[in-house]
Backbone as CSV, one residue per row, in Angstrom:
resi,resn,N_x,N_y,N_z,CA_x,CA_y,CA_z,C_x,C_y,C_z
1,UNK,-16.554,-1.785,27.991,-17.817,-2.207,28.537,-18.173,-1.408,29.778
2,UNK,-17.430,-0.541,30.257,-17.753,-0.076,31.435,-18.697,1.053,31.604
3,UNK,-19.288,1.750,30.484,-20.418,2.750,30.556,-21.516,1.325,30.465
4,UNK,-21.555,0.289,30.170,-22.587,-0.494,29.705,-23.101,-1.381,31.311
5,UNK,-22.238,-1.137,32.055,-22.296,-1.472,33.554,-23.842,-1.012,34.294
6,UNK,-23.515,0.193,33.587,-24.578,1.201,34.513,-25.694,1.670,33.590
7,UNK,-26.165,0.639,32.580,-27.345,0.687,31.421,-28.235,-0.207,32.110
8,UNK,-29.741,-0.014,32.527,-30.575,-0.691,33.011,-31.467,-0.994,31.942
9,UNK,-30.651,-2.605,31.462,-31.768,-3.180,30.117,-33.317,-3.124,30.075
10,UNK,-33.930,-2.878,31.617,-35.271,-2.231,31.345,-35.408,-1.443,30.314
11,UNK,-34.733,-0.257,31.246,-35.268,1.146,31.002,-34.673,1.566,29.231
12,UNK,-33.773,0.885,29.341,-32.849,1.221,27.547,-33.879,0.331,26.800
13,UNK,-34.628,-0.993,26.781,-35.281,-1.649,26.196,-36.457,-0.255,26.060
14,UNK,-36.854,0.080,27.030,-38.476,0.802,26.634,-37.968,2.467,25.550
15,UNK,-36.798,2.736,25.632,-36.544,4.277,25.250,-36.220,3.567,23.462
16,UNK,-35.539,1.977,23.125,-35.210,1.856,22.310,-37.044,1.217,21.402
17,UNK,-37.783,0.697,22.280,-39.026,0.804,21.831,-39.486,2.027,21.467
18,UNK,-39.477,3.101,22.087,-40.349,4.415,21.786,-39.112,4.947,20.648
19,UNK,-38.156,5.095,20.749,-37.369,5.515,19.357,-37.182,4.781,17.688
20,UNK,-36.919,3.569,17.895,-36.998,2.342,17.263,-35.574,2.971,15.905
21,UNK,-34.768,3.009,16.801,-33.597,3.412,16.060,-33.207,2.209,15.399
22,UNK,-32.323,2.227,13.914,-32.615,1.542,12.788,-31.553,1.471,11.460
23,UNK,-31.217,1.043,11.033,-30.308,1.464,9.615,-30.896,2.293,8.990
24,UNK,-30.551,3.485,8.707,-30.880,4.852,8.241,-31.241,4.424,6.737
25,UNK,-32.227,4.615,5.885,-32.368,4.416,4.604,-32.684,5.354,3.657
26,UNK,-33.538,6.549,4.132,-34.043,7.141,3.795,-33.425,8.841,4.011
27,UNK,-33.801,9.934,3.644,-33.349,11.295,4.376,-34.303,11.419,5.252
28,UNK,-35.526,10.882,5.218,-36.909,11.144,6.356,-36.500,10.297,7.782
29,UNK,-35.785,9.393,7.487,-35.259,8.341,8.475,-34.348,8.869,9.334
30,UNK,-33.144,9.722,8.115,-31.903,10.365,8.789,-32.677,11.633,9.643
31,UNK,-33.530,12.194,9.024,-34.076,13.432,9.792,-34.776,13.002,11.267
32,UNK,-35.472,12.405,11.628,-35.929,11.710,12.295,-35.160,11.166,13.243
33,UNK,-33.682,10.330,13.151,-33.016,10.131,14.236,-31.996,11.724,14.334
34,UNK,-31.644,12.640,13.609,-31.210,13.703,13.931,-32.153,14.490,15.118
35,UNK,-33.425,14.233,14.714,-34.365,15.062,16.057,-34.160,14.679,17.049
36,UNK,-34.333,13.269,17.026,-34.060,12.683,18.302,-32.358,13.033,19.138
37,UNK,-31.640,13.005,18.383,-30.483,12.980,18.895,-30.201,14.586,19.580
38,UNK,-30.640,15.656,18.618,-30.857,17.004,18.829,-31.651,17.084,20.324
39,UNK,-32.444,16.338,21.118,-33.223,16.519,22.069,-32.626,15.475,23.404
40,UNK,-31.826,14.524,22.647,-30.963,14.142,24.049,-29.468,15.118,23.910
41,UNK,-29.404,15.795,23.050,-27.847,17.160,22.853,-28.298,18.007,23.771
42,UNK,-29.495,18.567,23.547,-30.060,19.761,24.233,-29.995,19.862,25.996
43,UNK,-30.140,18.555,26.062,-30.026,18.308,27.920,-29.212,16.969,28.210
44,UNK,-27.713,17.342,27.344,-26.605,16.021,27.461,-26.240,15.683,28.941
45,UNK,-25.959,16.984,29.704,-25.353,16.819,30.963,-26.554,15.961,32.048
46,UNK,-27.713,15.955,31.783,-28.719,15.156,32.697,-29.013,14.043,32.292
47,UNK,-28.297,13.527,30.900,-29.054,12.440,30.442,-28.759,11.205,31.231
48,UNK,-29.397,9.848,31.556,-29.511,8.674,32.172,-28.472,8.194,31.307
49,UNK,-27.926,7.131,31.679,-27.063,6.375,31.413,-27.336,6.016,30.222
50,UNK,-28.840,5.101,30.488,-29.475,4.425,28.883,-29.892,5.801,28.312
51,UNK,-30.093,7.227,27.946,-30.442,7.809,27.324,-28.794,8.250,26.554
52,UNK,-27.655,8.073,27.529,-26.501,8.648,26.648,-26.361,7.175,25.989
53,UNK,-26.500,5.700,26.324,-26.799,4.474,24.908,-27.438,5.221,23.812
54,UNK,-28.525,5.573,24.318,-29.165,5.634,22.820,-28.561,7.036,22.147
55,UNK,-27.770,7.659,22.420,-27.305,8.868,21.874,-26.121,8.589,21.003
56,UNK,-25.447,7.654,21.858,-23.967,6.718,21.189,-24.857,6.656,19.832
57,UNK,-25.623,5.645,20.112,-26.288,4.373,18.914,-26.608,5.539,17.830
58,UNK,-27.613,6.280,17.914,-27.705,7.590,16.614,-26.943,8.068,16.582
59,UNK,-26.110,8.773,16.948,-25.188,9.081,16.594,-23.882,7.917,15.723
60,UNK,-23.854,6.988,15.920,-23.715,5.753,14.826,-24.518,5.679,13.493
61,UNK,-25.737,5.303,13.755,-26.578,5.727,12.677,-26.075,6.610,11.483
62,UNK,-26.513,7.926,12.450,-26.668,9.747,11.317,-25.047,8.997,11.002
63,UNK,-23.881,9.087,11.385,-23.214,9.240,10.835,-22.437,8.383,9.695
64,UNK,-22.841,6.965,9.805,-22.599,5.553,8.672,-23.661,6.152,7.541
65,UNK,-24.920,6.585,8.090,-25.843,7.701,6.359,-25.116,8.416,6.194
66,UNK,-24.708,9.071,6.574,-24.456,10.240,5.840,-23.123,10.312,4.957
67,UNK,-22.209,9.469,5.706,-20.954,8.868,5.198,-21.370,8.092,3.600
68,UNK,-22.645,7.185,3.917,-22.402,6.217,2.459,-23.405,7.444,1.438
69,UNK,-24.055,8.903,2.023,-24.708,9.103,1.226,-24.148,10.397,0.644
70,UNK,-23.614,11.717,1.706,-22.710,12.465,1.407,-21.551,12.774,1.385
71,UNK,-20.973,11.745,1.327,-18.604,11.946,1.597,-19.081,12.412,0.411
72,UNK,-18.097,13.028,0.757,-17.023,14.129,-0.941,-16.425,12.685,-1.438
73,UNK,-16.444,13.024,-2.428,-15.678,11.770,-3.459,-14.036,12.407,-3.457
74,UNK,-13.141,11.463,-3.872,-11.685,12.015,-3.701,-11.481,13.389,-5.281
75,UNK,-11.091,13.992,-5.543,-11.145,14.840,-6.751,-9.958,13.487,-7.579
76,UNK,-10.043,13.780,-8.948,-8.548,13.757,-9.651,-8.414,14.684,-10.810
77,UNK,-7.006,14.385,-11.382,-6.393,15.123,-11.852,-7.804,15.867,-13.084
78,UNK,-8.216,14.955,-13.479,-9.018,15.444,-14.814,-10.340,15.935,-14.171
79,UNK,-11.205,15.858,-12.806,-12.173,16.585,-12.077,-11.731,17.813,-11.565
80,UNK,-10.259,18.441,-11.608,-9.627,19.335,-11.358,-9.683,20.234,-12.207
81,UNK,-9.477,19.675,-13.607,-9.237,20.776,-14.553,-10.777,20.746,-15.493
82,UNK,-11.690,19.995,-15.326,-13.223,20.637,-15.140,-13.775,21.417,-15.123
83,UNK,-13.206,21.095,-13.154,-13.979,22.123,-12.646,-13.505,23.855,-12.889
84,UNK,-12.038,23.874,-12.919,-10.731,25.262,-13.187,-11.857,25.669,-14.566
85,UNK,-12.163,24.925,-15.573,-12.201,24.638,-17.095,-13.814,25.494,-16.649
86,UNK,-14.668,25.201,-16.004,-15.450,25.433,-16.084,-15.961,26.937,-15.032
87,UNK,-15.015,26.978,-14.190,-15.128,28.446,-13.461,-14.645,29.254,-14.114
88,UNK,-13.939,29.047,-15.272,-13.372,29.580,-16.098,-14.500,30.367,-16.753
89,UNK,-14.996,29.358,-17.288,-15.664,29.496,-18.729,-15.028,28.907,-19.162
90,UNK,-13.793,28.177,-19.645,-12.806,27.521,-20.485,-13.622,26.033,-21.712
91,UNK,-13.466,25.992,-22.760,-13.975,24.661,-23.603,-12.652,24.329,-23.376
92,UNK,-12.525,22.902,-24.372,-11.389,21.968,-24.854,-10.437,22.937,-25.603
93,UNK,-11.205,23.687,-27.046,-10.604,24.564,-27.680,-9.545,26.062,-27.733
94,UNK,-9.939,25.810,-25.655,-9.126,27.015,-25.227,-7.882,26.434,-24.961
95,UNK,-8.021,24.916,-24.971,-6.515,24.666,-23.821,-5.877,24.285,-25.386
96,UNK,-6.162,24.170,-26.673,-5.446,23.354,-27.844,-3.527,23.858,-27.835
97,UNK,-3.367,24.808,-27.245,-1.775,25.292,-26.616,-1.263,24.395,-26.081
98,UNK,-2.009,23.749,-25.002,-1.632,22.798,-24.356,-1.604,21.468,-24.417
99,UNK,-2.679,20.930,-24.849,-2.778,19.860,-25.882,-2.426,19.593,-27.304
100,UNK,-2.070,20.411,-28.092,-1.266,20.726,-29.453,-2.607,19.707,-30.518
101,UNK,-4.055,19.440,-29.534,-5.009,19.045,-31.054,-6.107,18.675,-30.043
102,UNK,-7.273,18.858,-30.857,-8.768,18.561,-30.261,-8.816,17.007,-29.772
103,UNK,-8.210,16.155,-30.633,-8.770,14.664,-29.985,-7.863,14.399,-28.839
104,UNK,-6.584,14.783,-28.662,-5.880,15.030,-27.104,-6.427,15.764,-26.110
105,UNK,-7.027,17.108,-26.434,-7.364,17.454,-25.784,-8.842,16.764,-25.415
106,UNK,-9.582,16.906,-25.908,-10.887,15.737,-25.505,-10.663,14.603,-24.553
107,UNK,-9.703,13.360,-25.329,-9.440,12.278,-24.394,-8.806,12.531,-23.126
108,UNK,-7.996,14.252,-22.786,-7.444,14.315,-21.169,-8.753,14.960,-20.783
109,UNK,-9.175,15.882,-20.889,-10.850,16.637,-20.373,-11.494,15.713,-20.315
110,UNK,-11.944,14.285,-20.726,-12.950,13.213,-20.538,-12.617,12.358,-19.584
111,UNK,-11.199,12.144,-19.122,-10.344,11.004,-18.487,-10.292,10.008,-19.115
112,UNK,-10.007,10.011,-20.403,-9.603,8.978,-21.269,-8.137,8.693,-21.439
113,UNK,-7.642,9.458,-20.958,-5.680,9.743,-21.472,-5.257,10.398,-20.246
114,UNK,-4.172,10.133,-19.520,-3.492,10.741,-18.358,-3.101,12.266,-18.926
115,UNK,-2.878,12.892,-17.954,-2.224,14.388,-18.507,-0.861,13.986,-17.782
116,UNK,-0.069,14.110,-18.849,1.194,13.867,-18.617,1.512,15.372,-18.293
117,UNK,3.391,14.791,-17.868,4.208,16.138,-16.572,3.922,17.464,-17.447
118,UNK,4.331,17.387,-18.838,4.602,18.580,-19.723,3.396,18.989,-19.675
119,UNK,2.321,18.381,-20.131,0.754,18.966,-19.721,0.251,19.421,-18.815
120,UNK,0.716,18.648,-17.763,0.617,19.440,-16.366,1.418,20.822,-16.193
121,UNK,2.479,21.101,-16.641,3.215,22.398,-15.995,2.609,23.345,-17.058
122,UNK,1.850,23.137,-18.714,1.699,24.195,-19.423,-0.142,24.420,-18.434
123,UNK,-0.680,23.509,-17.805,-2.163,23.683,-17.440,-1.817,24.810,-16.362
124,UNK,-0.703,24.440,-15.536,-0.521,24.788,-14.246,-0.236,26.507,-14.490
125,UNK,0.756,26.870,-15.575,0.590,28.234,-16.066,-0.625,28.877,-16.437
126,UNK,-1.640,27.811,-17.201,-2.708,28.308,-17.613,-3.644,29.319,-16.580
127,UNK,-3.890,27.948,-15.565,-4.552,28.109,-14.021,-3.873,28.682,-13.365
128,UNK,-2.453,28.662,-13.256,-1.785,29.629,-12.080,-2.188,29.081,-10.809
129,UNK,-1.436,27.250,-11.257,-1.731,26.503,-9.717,-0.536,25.351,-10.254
130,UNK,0.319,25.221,-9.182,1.428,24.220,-9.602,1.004,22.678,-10.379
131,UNK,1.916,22.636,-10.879,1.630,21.333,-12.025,1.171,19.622,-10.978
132,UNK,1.386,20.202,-9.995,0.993,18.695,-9.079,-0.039,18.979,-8.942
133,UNK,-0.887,19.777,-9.474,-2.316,19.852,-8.959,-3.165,18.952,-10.219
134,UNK,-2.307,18.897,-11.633,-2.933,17.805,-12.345,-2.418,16.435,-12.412
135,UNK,-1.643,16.207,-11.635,-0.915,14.387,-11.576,-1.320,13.832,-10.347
């Protein structure tokens, strides 16, 4: 609580009127408190007490959007060999070595069926990336 000591609920009431910072919903919304925040960045070292509040607060904001709207999703084993599959150029029909038949191979390329260890170390030769990269 001790930066909140030296916040004059006036003056933070009138800056949070003229900003009207908000749960981010939109990208026009997120853009919008990014400006703002960009223009108390630009002259951080002079800012008022209540102007570094409201910098905290967007900066809360931009970053809970952007979190629920752009995080990377976690990869797995079968978004791995996709994506390998697809920088490739690679179909299903290339890996049938490794899968020993089309409907195996289909159900691990779809994430229907785990790629088991042995599948993993013949992919991992394929790709020329260790077999823990598909388990």
């Amino acid at each position: 609580m001790g930066a909140w000591r030296h916040v004059d609920p006036k003056r933070y009431g009138r800056l949070l009127a003229r900003v009207l910072p908000a749960v981010i919903r939109s990208e026009d919304e997120n853009q919008r408190h990014v400006r703002e925040m960009r223009t108390l960045d630009d002259r951080y070292d002079e800012l008022s007490p209540e102007e570094k509040a409201l910098a905290d607060l967007l900066t809360l904001l931009v970053e809970d959007f952007e979190e629920r709207n752009y995080a990377l999703k976690a990869s797995t084993p079968h978004s791995r060999l996709q994506t390998l599959m697809q920088e490739r150029g690679l179909k299903q029909r290339d890996l049938l070595g490794v899968f020993g038949s089309r409907g195996i191979a289909s159900e691990v390329v779809n994430g229907k069926r785990a790629i088991s260890k042995a599948q993993a170390k013949k992919l991992g030769e394929v790709f020329r990336v260790p077999a823990g990269f598909f388990l």
